[in-house]
C-alpha positions in Angstrom: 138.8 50.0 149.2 141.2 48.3 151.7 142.1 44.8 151.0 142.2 42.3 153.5 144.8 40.0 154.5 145.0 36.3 154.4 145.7 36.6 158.5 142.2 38.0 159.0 140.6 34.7 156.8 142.1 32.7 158.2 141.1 33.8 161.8 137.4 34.2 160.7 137.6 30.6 159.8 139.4 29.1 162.5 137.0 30.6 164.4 134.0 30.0 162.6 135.0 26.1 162.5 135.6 25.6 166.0 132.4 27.2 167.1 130.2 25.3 164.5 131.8 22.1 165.3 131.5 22.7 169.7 128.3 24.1 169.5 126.5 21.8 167.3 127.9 20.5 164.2 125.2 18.3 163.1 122.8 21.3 162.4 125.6 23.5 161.7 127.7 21.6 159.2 127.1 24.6 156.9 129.2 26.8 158.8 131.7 24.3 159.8 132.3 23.9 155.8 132.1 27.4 155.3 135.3 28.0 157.9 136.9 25.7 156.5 136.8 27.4 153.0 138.2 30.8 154.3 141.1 29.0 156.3 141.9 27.9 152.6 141.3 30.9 151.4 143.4 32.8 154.2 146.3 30.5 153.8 146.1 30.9 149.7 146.4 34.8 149.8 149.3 34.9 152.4 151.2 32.3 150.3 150.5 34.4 146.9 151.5 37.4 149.1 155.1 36.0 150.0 155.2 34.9 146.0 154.5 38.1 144.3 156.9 40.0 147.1 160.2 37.8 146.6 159.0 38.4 142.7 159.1 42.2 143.3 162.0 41.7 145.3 163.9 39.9 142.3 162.4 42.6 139.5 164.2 45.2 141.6 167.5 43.9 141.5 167.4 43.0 137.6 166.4 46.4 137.2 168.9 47.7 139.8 170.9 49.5 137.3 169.7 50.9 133.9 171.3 53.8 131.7 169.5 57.0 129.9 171.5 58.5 126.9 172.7 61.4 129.1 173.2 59.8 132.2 173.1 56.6 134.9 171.4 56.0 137.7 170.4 53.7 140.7 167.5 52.2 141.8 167.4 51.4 145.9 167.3 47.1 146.6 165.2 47.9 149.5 162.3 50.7 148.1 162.7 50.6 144.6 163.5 54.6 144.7 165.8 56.0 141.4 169.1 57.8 142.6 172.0 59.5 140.9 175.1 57.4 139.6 177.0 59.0 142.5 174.6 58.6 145.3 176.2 56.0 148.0 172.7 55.8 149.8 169.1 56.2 148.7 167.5 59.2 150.1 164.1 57.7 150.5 165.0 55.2 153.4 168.4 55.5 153.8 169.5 51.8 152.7 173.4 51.9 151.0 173.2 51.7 147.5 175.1 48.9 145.4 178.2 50.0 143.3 
């Protein structure tokens, strides 16, 4: 199942409050209250988003290099791909690879 991003909340509900309030917000203070709840909820999942990437981010380059008894290897900063010791760029996307 596809999961949906905090942009799409958070249009549903900017949405969903400005109509309710226009169109008639004293018998549609449901809604109005209901819009509001996905903005927050929109704006909550595109902050965790931007948290758990810069923590992905940061696991990558603790992990950038790690050694197996019979040899070393790479892992890319940008995709997380494992190359050879003597690689100078990943051969997933390409990026240059750290010494």
């Amino acid at each position: 199942m596809a999961k949906i991003h905090g942009i799409v909340y958070l249009i549903i509900g900017i949405f969903v409050t400005f109509a309710s309030y226009k169109i008639n917000y004293d018998k549609l203070y449901f809604f109005f209250y209901i819009g509001l709840l996905f903005i927050i909820y929109g704006v909550a999942q595109i902050v965790i988003g931007f948290i758990n990437k810069e923590e992905k981010k940061e696991s990558v380059r603790q992990n950038q290099f790690r050694q197996t008894p019979n040899q070393q290897y790479k892992r890319c900063p940008t995709c997380g791909n494992v190359s050879r010791a003597q690689d100078n760029f990943c051969a997933r996307c390409g990026a240059r690879l750290l010494i």
